[in-house]
N, C-alpha and C positions, 0 to 999 in steps of 0.2 A: 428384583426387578421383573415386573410383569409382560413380557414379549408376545404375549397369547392374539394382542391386536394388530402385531403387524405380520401374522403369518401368514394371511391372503393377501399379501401384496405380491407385485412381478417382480422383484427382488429383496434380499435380506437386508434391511437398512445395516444391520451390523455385518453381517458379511463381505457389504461392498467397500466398508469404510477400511475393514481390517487387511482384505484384499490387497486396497490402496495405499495404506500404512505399509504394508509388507515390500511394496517396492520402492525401493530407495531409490530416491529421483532428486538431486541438487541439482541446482540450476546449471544448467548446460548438456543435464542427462538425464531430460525425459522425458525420451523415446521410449520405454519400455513404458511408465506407466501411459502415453499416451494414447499409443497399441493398444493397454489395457481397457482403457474409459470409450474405445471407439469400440470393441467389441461390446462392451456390457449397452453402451449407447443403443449398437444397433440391436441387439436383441430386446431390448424395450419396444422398438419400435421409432427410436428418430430418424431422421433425415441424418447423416453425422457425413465430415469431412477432415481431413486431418489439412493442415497448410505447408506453405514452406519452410515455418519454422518450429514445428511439430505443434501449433495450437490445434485442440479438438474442438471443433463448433457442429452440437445436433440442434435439429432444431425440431419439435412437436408440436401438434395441433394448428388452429387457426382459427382467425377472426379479424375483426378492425382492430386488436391491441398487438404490440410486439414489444416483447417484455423480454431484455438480457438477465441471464443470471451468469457473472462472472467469478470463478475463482481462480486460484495459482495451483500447478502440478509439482513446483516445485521445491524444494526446502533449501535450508541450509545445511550445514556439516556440524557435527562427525554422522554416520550411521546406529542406530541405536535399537538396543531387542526388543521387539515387537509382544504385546500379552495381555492379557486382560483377566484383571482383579478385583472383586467387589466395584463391582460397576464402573471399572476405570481400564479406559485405552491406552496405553503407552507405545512412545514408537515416537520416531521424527517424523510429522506432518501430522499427528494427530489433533493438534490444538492449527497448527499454523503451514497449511489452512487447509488439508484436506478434510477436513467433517464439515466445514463448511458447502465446498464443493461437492461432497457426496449428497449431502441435504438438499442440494438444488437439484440434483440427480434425480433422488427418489420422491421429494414434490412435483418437477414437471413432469417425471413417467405419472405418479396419479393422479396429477387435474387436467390430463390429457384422456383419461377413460371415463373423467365426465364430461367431456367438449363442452369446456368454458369458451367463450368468445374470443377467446387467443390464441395467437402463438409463440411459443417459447423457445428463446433460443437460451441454451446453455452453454459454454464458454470454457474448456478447461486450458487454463495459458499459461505458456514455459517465462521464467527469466523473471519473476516479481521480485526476486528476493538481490536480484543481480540491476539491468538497467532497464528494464520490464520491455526487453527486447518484445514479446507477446502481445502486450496491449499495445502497443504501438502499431505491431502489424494488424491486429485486430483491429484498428482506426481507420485504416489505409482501404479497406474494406467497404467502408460507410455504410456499413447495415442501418436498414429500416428497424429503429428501436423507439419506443414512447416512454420507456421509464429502465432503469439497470439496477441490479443491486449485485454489490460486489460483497465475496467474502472474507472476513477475515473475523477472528475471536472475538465479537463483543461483549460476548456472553449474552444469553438467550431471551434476557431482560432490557438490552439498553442494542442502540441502533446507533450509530455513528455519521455525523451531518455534516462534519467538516473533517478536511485536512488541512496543515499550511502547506505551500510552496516551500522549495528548498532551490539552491544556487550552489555550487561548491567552485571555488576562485584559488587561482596560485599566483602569487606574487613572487617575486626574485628581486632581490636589491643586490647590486656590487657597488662596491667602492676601490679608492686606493686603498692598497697594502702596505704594511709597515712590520718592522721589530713592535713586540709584543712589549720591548722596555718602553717604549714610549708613546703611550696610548692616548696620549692629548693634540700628539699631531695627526692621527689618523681618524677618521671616521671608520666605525665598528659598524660592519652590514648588520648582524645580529641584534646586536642594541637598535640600530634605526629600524628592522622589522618589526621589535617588539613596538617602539614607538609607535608605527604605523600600524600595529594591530588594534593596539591599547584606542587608536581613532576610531577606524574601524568597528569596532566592537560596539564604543558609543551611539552608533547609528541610533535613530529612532522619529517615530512621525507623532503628529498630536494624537494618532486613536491610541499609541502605548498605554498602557494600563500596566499600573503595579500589579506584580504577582500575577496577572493575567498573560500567561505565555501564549494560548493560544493567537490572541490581537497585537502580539507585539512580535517584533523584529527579533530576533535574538540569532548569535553567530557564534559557533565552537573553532577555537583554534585546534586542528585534529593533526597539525604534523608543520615540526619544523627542524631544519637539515642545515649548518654553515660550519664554518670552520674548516680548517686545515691541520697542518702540525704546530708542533708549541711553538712558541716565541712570534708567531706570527699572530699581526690584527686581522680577524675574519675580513676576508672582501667579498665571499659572496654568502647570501642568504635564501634558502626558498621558505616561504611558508604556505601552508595550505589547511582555507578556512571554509568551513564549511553553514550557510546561513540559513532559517528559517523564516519565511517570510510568509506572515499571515493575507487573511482574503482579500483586505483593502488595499492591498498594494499589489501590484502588477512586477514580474522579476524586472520586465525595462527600469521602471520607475527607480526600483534598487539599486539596478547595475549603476544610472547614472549618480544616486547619491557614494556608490560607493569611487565610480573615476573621482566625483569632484572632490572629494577628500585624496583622493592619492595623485590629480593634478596640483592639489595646495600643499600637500608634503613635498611635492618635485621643488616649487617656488622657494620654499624653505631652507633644501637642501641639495642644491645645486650639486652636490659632491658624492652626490650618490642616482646611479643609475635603478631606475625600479621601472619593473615590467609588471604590466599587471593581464591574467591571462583568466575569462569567466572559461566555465567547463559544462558540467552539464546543470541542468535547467529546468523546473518544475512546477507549473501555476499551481497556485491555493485553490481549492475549491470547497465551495459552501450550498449545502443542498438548501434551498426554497422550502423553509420549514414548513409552509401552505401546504406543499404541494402534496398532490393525492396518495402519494409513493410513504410520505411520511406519514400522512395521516392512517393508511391500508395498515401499516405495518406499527402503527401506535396502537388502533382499534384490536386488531389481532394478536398479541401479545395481552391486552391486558384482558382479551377475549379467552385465551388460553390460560395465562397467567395465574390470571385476578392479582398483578401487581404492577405500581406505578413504572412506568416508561422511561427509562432515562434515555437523555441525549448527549452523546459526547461529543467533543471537538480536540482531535488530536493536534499533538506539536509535529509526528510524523508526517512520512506520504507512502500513499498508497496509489493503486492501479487507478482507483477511483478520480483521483487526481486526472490523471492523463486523457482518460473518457473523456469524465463531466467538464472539465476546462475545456476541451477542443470540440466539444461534441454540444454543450450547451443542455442536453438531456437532463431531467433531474434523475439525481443518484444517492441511495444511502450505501453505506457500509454494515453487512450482519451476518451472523453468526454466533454457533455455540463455541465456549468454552473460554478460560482465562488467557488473557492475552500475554499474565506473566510469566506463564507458561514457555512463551513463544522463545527459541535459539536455545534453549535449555537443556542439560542432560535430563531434568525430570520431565521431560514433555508428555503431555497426556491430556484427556479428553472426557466426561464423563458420560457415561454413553447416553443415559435419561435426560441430558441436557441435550446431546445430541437430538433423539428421538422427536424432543417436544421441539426445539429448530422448525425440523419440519413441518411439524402442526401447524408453528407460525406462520412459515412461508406459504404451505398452502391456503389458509384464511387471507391472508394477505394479498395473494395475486386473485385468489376467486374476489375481491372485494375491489380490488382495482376494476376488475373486470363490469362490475357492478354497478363502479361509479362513471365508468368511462360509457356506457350505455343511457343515464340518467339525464 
């Protein structure tokens, strides 16, 4: 791998990223890298600020554009050795997602030394991987932004336009109890959850589409807890289901499909109490394929590239979600590296993929720039 080009830069794209890799930062502990990313901030030359819940927000250059580049500071568990091998990073956060975030680092430090027409704020935020406690605080903020791009693995070729919404719900059913001899007098909480799951699950709207997960409803049963000692019929049940809800549906719209199925179980089954409790909560969001953000960063990949563009639409949710839902901005999702990578013991990054990221990112925001002048 030839590094000979990026030696006149204000920092070592590979050094920052390994840096970064080196500090073990899971969600709820990353104060020590966020200390890190404001030093290195400020010796570029940003504006930088740390908040109160350890997000790093600098911010470079100016003009009529203000462009977020958001990533996450923090990983999941365990802690994992850090090294690089024939062209490859390893370490937890090398794929998910600090090369992401280092790449928006070392693009906005260099389309700031040619005063493009904007200004960039860059975004290093605690808590994505946990209840993205960071972008939420980041919202509350209401920065002046025209376009954001969040990071996460898409790999260096493809750009990510959607997420769906998610909901995650706990239901409780009790009933009478009985001797476990005689199970035709009692109603079974357990049995009447699965019942009500089995409804449940069914949900769906006319856009469903076979095999088309992203447009369609879909809901994981991820936990269920009833029973007592032997001889006894279960009288209480909890479960907890956790739903995916694509962009044509709003979570209200869902919540209320999902009461009026568990008010028409009530009718049914008089003999059983059910609680039904929604939890946390998370709009779908679908970036405006039009819009200039997609097109900058379609044109500059395949500028860089010279290969076709993909677009994906995840079942997941990401930070992007929280933004572009509440903020209305157009937003894509990008980044180097394999996303199957991500929570893995083999986590790793390759660094030429890394490197060219950035190329991306910088065509990309000079072109927005370009067209937002036009």
């Amino acid at each position: 791998m030839n590094l000979s080009r990026w030696k006149n830069l204000s920092v070592s794209p590979v050094k920052l990223l390994t840096s970064m890799v080196e500090i073990y930062s899971p969600s709820g502990k990353e104060k020590n890298i966020s200390e890190y990313i404001f030093e290195q901030l400020t010796k570029l030359g940003f504006k930088v600020t740390i908040d109160s819940v350890n997000n790093v927000i600098g911010e470079i250059g100016e003009g009529s554009l203000n462009i977020l580049l958001c990533g996450h500071m923090d990983t999941v568990s365990p802690e994992l050795p850090v090294k690089i091998e024939n062209d490859i990073l390893y370490g937890r956060g090398a794929v998910d997602a600090k090369s992401p975030l280092a790449a928006f680092i070392v693009a906005a430090s260099e389309l700031s030394k040619e005063k493009i027409n904007a200004k960039i704020i860059v975004a290093g935020v605690v808590d994505e991987e946990g209840k993205s406690i960071g972008i939420k605080e980041l919202n509350k903020k209401k920065l002046k932004i025209d376009y954001a791009v969040f990071g996460e693995p898409t790999a260096v070729d493809t750009i990510t336009v959607g997420y769906k919404g998610s909901i995650s719900m706990k239901v409780t059913l009790e009933t009478e109890t009985g001797h476990s001899s005689s199970p035709w007098l009692y109603s079974n909480s357990i049995e009447k959850a699965i019942e009500l799951w089995e409804l449940i699950k069914q949900i769906k709207t006319e856009k469903n589409i076979e095999n088309n997960y992203f447009n369609s409803i879909t809901a994981c049963l991820i936990k269920i807890e009833g029973g007592q000692n032997n001889n006894i019929v279960p009288n209480k049940c909890t479960i907890l289901i956790d739903a995916r809800i694509p962009p044509h549906i709003k979570c209200s719209e869902y919540k209320l499909m999902v009461e009026k199925i568990v008010n028409e179980f009530k009718k049914l089954n008089d003999d059983t109490n059910i609680k039904l409790e929604f939890r946390d909560e998370t709009e779908a969001y679908l970036a405006p394929i039009k819009s200039p953000i997609v097109k900058a960063f379609t044109h500059s990949i395949w500028n860089n590239r010279k290969k076709q563009v993909k677009l994906t639409y995840k079942t997941g949710t990401g930070d992007m979600n929280f933004f572009g839902s509440a903020t209305g901005i157009p937003c894509i999702t990008y980044g180097p590296g394999n996303s199957h990578y991500d929570h893995t013991n083999k986590e790793q990054i390759e660094i030429s993929e890394y490197l060219s990221s950035i190329l991306v990112i910088k065509e990309a925001i000079k072109r927005l720039c370009i067209t937002k002048n036009i």
